[in-house]
C-alpha positions in Angstrom: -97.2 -97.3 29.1 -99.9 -99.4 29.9 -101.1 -98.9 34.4 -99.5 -102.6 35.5 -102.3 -102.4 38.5 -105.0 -102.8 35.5 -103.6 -106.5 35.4 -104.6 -107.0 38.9 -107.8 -106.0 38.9 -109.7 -108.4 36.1 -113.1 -110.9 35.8 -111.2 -113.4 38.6 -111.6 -110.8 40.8 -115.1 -110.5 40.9 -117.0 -112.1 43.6 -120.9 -113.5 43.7 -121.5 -114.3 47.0 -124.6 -116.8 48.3 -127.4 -115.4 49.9 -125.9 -117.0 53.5 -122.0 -116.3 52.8 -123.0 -112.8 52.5 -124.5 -112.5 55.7 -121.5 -114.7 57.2 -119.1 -111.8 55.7 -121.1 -108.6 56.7 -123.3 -109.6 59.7 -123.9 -106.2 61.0 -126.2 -105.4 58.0 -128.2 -107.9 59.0 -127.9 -107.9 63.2 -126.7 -105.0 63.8 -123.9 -105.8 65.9 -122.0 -109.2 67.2 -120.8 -108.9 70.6 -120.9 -111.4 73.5 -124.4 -111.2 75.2 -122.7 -108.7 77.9 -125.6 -106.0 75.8 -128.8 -106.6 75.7 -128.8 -105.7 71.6 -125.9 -108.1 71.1 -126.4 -110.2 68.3 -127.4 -113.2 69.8 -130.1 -111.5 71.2 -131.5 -110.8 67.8 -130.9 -114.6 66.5 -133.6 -115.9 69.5 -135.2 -113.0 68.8 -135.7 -113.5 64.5 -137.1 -117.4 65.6 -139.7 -116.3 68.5 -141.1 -113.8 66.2 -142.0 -116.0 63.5 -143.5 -118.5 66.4 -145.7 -115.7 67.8 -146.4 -114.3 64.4 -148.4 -117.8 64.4 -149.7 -117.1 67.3 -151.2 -113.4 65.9 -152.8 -115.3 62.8 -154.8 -117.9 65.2 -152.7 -120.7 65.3 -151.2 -121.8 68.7 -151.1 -120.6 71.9 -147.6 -121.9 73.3 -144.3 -121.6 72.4 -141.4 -123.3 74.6 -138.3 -121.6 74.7 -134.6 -123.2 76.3 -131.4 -122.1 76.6 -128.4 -124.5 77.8 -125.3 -123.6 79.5 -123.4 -123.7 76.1 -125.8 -121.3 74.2 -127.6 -124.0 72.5 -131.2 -122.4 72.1 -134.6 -124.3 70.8 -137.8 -122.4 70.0 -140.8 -124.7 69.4 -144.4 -123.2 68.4 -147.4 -125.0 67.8 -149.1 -123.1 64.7 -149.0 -124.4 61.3 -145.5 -125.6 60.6 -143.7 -124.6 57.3 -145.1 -126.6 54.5 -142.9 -129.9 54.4 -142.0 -129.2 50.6 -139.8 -125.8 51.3 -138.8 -126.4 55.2 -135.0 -126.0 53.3 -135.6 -122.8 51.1 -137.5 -121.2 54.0 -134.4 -120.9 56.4 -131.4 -120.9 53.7 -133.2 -119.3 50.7 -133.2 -115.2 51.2 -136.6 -113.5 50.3 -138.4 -116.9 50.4 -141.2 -116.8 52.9 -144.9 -116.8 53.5 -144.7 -113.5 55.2 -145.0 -112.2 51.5 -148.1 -113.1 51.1 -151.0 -110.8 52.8 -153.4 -113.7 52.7 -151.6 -115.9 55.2 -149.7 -113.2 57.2 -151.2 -109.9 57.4 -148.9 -108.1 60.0 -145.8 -109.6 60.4 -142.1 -108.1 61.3 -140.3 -110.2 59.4 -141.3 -109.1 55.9 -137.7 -109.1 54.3 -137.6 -113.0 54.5 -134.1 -112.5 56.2 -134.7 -113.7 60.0 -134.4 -117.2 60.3 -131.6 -117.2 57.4 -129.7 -115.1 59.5 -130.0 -117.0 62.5 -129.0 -120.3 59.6 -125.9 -118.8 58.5 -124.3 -117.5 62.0 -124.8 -120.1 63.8 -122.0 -123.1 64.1 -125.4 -125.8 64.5 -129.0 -125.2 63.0 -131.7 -127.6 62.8 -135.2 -126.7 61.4 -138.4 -129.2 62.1 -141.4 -128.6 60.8 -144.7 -130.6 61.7 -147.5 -131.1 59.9 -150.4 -133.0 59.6 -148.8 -136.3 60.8 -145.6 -135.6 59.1 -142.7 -134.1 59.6 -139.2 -132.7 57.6 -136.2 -131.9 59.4 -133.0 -130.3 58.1 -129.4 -129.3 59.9 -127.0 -127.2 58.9 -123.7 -125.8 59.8 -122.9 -122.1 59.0 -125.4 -121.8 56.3 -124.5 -125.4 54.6 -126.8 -127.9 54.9 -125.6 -131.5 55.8 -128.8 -134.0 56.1 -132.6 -133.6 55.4 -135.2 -136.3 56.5 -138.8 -137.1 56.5 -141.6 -139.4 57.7 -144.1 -139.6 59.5 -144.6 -138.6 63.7 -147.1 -138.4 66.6 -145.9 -134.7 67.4 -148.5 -131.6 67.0 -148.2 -129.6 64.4 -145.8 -126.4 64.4 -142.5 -125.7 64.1 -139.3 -126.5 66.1 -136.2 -124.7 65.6 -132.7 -125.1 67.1 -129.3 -123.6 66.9 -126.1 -122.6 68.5 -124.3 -119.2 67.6 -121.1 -119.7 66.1 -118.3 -118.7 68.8 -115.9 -117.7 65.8 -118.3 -114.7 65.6 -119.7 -114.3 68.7 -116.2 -114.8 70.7 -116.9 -116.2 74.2 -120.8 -115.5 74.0 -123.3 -116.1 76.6 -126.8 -115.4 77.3 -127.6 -113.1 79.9 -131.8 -115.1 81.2 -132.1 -111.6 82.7 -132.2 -110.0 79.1 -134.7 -112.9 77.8 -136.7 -112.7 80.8 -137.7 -109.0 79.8 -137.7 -109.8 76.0 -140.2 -112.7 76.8 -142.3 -110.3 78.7 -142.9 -107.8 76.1 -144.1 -110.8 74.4 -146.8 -111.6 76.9 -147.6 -107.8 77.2 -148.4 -107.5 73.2 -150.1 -110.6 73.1 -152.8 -111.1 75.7 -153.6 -114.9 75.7 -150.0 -116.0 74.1 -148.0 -118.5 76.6 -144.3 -118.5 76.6 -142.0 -121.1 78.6 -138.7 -120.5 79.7 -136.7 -121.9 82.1 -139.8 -123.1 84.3 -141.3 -119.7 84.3 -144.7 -119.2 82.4 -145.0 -116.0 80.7 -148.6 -114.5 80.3 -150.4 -111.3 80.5 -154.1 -111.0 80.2 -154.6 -107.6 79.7 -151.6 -106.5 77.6 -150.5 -103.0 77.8 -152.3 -102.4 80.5 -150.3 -104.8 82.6 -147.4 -103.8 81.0 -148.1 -100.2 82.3 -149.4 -101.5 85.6 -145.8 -103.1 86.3 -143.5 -100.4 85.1 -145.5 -97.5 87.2 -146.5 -99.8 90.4 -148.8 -97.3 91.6 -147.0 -94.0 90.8 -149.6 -93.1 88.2 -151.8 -89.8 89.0 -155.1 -91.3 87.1 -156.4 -94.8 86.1 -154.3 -95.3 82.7 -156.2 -94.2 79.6 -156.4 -97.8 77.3 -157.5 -98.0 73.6 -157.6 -100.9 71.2 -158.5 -101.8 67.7 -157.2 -103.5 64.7 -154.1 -101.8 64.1 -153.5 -99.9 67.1 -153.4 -100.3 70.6 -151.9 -97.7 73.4 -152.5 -96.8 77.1 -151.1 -94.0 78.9 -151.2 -91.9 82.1 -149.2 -89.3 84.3 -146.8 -89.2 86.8 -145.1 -86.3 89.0 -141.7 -86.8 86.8 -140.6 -84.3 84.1 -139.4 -86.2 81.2 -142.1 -88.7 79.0 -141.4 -92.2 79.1 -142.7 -94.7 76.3 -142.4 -98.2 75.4 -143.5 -98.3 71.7 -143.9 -101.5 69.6 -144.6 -102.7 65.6 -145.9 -105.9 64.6 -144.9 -107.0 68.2 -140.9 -106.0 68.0 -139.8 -103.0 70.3 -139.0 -100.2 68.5 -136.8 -98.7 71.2 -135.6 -95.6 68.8 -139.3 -95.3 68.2 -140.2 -93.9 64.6 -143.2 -92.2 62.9 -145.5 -94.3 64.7 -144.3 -92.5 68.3 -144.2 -89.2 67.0 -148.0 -89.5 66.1 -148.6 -90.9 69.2 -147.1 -87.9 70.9 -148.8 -85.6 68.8 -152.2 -87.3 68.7 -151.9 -87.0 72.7 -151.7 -83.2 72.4 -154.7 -82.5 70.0 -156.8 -84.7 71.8 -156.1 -82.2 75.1 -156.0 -79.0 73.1 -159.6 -80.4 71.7 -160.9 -81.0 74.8 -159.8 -78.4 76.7 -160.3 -75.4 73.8 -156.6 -74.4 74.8 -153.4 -74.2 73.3 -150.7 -76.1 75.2 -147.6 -76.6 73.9 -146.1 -80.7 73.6 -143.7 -80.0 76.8 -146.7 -78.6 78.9 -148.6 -82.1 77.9 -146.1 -84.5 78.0 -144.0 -84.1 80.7 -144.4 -87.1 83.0 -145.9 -89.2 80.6 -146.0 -93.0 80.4 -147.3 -94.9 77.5 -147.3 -97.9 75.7 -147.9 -98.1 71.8 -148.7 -100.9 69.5 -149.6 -100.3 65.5 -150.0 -103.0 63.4 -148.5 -101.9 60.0 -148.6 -104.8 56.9 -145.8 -103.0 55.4 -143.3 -102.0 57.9 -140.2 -99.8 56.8 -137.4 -100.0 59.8 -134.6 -98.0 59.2 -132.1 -101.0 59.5 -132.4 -105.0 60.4 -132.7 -105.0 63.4 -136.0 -102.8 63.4 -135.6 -100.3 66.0 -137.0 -97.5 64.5 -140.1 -97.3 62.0 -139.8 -95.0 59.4 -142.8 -95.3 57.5 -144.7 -92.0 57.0 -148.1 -93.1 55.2 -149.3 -94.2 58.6 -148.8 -91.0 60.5 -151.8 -89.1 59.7 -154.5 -92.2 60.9 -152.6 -92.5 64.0 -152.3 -89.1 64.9 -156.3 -88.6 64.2 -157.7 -91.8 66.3 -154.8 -90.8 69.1 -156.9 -87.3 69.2 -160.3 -88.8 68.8 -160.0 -91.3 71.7 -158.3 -89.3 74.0 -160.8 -86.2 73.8 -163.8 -88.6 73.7 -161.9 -90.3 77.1 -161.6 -87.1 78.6 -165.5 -86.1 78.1 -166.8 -89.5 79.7 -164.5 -89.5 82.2 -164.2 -85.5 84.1 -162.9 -87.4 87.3 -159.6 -88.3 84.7 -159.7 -84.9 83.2 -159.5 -83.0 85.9 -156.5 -84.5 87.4 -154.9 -84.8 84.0 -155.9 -80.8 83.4 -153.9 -80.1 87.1 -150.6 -81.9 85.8 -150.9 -80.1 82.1 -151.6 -76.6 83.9 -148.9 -77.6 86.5 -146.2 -78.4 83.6 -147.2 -74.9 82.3 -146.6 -72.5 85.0 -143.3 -74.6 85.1 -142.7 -73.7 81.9 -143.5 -70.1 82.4 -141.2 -70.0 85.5 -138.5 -70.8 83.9 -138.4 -69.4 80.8 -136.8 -66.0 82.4 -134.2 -67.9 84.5 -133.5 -70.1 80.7 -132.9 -66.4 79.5 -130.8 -65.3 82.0 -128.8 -68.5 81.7 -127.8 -68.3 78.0 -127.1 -64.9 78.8 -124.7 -65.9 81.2 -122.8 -68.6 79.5 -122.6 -66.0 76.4 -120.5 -63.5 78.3 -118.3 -66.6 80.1 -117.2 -68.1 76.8 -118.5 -69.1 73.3 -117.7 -73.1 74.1 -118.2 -74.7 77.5 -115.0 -74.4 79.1 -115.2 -78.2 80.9 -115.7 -80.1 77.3 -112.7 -81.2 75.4 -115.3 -82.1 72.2 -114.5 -84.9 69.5 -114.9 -84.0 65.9 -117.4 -86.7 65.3 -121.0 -86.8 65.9 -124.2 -89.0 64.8 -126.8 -87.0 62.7 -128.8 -85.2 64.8 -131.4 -87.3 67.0 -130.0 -90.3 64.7 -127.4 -92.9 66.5 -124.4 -93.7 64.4 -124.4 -96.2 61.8 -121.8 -98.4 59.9 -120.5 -99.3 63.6 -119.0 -96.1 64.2 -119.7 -94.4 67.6 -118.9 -91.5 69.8 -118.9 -91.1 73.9 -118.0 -88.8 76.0 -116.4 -89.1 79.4 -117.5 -87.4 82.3 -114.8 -87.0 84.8 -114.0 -85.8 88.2 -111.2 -83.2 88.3 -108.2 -81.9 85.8 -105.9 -84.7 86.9 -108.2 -88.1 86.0 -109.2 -86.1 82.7 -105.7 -85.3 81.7 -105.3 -88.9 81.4 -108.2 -89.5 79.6 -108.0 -86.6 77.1 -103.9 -87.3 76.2 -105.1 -90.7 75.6 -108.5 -90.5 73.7 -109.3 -90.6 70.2 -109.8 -87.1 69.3 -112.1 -88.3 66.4 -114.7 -90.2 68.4 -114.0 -89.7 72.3 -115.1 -85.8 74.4 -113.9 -85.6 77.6 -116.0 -83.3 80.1 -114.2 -82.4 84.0 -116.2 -81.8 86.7 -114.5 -79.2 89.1 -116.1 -80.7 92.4 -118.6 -83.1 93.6 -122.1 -82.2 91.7 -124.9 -81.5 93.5 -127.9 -83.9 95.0 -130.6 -82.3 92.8 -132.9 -85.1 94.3 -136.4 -83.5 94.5 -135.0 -80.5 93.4 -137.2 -78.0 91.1 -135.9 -78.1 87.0 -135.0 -74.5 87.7 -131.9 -75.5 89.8 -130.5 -76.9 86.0 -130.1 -73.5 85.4 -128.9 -71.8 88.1 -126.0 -74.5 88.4 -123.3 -73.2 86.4 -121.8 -77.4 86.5 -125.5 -78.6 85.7 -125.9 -76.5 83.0 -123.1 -76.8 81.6 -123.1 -80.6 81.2 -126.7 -80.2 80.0 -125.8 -78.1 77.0 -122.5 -80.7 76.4 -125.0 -83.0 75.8 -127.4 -80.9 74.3 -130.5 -82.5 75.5 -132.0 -79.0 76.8 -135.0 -79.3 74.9 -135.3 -83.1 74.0 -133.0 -86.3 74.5 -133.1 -86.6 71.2 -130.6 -84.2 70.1 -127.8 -86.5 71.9 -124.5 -85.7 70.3 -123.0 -88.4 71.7 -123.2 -92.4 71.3 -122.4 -92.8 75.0 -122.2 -91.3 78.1 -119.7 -92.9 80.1 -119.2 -91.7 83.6 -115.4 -92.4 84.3 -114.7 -92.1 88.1 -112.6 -93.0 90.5 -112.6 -96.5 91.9 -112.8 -95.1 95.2 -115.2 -94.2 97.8 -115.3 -90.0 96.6 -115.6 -91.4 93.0 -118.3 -93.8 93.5 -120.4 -90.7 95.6 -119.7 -88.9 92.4 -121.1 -91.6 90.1 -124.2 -91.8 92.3 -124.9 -88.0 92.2 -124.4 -88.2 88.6 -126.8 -91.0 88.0 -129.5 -89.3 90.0 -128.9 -86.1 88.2 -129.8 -88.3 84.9 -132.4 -90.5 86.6 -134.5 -87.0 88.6 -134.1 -84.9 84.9 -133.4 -86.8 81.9 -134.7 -90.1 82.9 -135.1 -91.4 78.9 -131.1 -91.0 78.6 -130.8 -93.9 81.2 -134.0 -95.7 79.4 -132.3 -95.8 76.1 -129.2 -97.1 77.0 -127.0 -94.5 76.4 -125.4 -93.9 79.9 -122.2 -96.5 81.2 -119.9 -96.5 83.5 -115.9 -96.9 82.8 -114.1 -100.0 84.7 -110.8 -99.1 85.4 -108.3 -101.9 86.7 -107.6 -101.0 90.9 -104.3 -102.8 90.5 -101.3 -103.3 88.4 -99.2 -106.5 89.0 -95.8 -107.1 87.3 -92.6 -108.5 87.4 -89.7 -108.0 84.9 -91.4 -109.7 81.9 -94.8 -109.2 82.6 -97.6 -106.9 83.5 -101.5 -107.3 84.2 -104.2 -105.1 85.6 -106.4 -106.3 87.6 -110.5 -105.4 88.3 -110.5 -106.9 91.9 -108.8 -108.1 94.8 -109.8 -111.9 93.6 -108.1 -110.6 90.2 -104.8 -109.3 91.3 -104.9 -112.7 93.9 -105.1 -114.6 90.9 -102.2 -112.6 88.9 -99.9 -112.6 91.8 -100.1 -116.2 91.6 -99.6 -116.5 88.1 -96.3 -114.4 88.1 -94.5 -115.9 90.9 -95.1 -119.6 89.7 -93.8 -118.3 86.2 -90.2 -117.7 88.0 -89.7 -117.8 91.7 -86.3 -115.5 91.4 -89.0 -112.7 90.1 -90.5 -110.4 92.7 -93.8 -109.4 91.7 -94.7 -105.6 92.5 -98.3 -104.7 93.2 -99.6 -101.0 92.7 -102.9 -99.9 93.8 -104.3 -96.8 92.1 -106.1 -94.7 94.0 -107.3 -92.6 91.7 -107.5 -92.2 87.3 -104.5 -89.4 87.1 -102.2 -92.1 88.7 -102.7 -94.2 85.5 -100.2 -92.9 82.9 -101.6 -91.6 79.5 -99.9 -94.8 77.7 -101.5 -97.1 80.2 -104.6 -94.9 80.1 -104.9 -95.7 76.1 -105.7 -99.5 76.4 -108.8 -99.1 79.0 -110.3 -96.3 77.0 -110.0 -98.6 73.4 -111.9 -101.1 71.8 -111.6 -103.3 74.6 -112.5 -101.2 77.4 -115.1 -102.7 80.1 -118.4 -100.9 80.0 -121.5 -101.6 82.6 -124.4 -100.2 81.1 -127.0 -98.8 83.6 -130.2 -99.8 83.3 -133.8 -99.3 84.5 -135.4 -102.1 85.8 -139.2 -100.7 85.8 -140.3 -96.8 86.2 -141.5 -96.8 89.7 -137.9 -98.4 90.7 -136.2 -95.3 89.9 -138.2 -93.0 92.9 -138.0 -95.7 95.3 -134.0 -96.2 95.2 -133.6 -92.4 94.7 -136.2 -91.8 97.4 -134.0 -94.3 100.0 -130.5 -93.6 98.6 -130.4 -90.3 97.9 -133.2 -88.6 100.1 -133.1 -87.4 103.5 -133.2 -90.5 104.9 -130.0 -90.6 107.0 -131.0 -92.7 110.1 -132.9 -95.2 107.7 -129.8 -95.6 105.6 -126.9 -95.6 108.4 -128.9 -98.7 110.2 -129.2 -100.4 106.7 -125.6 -99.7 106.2 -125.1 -101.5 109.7 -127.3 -104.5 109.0 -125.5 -105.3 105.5 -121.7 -104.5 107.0 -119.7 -107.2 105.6 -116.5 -107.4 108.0 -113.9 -108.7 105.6 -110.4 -110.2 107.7 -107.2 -108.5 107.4 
């Protein structure tokens, strides 16, 4: 008897799909992710970010010096550049057509990120409204399309300069209630201007422009904190600067072909390494990369004509023929630096030496540690662990991620673990209030049996990059305890593992405050001007209803059911972020230092007396 389900499954069944319906159907191959412009990786992000690149790759090959950038209130966004302009004759196949492109050919664009000829089709096919303009010589073409389908062309002639001007507005069936956050352009746009001395970009009537490049860029994220005049280096294909600080972890902000690579890549690990030899050379010892790198900021930028990034978006390089060159003119320059400059060396030689007899210090109190946690218990007794994890030092893929909650006592993670996804979602309980380990030594980690105990949860003992989780989500009490919690949590991050926080990897969990309901309706509410607003709604749905108001004062109140929705998809996440390096010792310096007089009288100049 013949299989009835082979009738089903025949020639009509097969599916060619256009270059541009593809990317409408599986967008995250080609942006990574959708979202609503609440992250700063959200997809619209990567849309203005696809067009600006090909307007400053113009600017890298010599041609134009501007490019104007707006956003309106309804996400409309127009890039224009003044370089060549797409030739008039392919304007159409170069923003609808994938792999058609220029950036093919080495001859007209020797470094360039865009080498898949997918960007600007991308931006084409997910957006509601796109309309291309190129300019040249006199002339111009324009085309618009909607969602990848093109509806009119024209041509003529026009006063305008040459170059190109691009528009479009994301589609809002993809990206649901979208909008642009100007604080996450505003830093985007500066990168820019820090990787392109002499570039000039325009946004909302703010010039952006750096003459220097790195140097500036590394002049405004350490504000003074550095312990020697940065270290700078430029040629062709590779430009860096670097210096020390009094922090323990190494901070870098590491670029290709002008994009951030913010997972970094072959081209960071040379860098890293390149650093080392160059000190080992120079000073005839053998440090090890900790004793070197610890308090480290750099900046990176290679030039590579044939980038490989391990997705679409391009965070991380993974090309390996470029590792050896980097890693040898890294070690040249920086041993050659420190000979012509013994002022530098010596204070760079004090930090190294000082990061060693660290080291040495605490690798009998490491000892005694592991010793310790052997005889308590083979796993950590706080974790409740989810089955799934990322490859090691590798972030999930395919959309799929993992977090772990950190929570303050057994009753708030009780809720959390009955109601979690045991696949995807840890759960680790703190017993009490952590410690302030603000200017505390890195021995302390050990000697904290709560400390150390999160630190091997995590498992970023001996480098942030063995993450096992996604996300670290610190999930409080919305209280005035649980917000003290939060903050000593945060400066345990910030004064250890400062990069965990740089990367994006640490959030905070919103919880509603308040539950309003009457017989046929509940909602949970964020805020007072939230539950205002519900109480409102349900009495004018039925004035015979009484509407009851609960205030949790605490996460075990909320039932595991309840729990289930504000730990799902739809949970609300604030991610923390870093606004520059030498931010993070001031506030920590003033918030969590011993500063009480300094803080009370703030506290008393800011009170906010609300009425009753």
């Amino acid at each position: 008897m013949q299989n009835v389900s082979s009738h089903l499954y025949d020639e009509s069944k097969i599916k060619t799909l256009s270059s541009l319906e593809h990317i409408r159907k599986r967008p995250g191959m080609y942006i990574g992710r959708l979202g609503n412009g609440s992250h700063p990786d959200d997809g619209i992000y990567i849309l203005l970010k696809e067009v600006i690149d090909n307007a400053v790759d113009e600017f890298i090959m010599g041609y134009g010096k501007q490019v104007d950038i707006s956003i309106e209130d309804n996400g409309l966004c127009r890039v224009r550049d003044y370089g060549r302009g797409i030739p008039l004759g392919k304007v159409v196949e170069c923003v609808s057509v994938i792999n058609t492109g220029a950036k093919y050919n080495t001859d007209v664009f020797q470094f360039s990120v865009g080498l898949n000829g997918v960007g600007t089709k991308a931006v084409n096919a997910l957006s509601s409204h796109f309309m291309v303009c190129a300019y040249r010589d006199g002339r111009y073409k324009k085309a618009v399309f909607s969602c990848g389908d093109l509806q009119s062309e024209e041509e003529g002639e026009t006063d305008e300069k040459n170059g190109t001007l691009i528009e479009f507005l994301p589609d809002g069936e993809l990206f649901s209630g979208f909008k642009f956050d100007r604080e996450f352009v505003d830093k985007r746009l500066w990168r820019y201007a820090y990787l392109n001395a002499g570039l000039r970009l325009y946004f909302d009537d703010n010039c952006y422009y750096s003459e220097h490049g790195l140097l500036d860029l590394l002049a405004d994220e350490l504000d003074g904190k550095e312990l020697y005049p940065p270290f700078y280096f430029a040629d062709k294909s590779l430009e860096f600067a670097f210096t020390h600080t009094d922090d323990y972890s190494d901070t870098y902000y590491s670029f290709v072909n002008g994009t951030y690579t913010s997972e970094g890549g072959t081209h960071l690990s040379a860098f890293r390494e390149g650093i080392l030899k160059g000190v080992n050379e120079f000073s005839g010892k053998k440090f090890t990369g900790k004793d070197v790198r610890d308090g480290i900021v750099g900046t990176l930028a290679v030039k590579v004509q044939e980038p490989v990034f391990e997705s679409q978006t391009k965070n991380k390089l993974g090309n390996t023929d470029i590792r050896p060159w980097i890693v040898n003119t890294v070690r040249e320059a920086v041993a050659t630096h420190l000979y012509k400059h013994p002022e530098t060396a010596e204070l760079l030689m004090d930090k190294v030496q000082r990061n060693e007899r660290v080291r040495r210090e605490l690798q009998s109190v490491r000892r005694e540690a592991k010793a310790k946690a052997r005889k308590v218990a083979f796993k950590i007794p706080q974790l409740k662990d989810c089955k799934y994890h990322p490859r090691r030092g590798k972030p999930s893929r395919e959309g799929r991620e993992n977090m772990i909650f950190i929570t303050e006592g057994q009753s708030a993670a009780g809720s959390i673990v009955s109601s979690r996804d045991p696949m995807t979602q840890a759960v680790f309980s703190l017993k009490g209030k952590p410690m302030n380990v603000f200017g505390q030594r890195l021995d302390l980690l050990y000697k904290n049996d709560e400390m150390y105990a999160l630190m091997r949860a995590l498992d970023i003992e001996e480098s942030v990059g063995n993450l096992r989780f996604d996300k670290v989500i610190l999930a409080t009490d919305a209280d005035v305890d649980g917000l003290h919690i939060r903050n000593l949590l945060l400066t345990f991050f910030l004064h250890y593992f400062e990069p965990l926080i740089k990367l994006g990897h640490v959030y905070i969990l919103q919880t509603p405050i308040f539950r309003v309901r009457n017989r046929k309706q509940t909602t949970y509410c964020y805020s007072e001007e939230e539950k205002e607003a519900a109480i409102k709604a349900l009495k004018g749905r039925g004035k015979a209803d009484n509407v009851e108001v609960t205030r949790f004062k605490g996460l075990g109140e909320i039932s595991p059911p309840e729990f289930k929705q504000f730990i799902g998809p739809d949970m609300r996440l604030d991610r923390v972020d870093i606004d520059s390096v030498s931010e993070v010792s001031r506030v920590l310096r003033f918030y969590m230092g011993k500063n009480t007089p300094e803080r009370r009288q703030y506290i008393m100049d800011h009170l906010v007396l609300r009425p009753v």
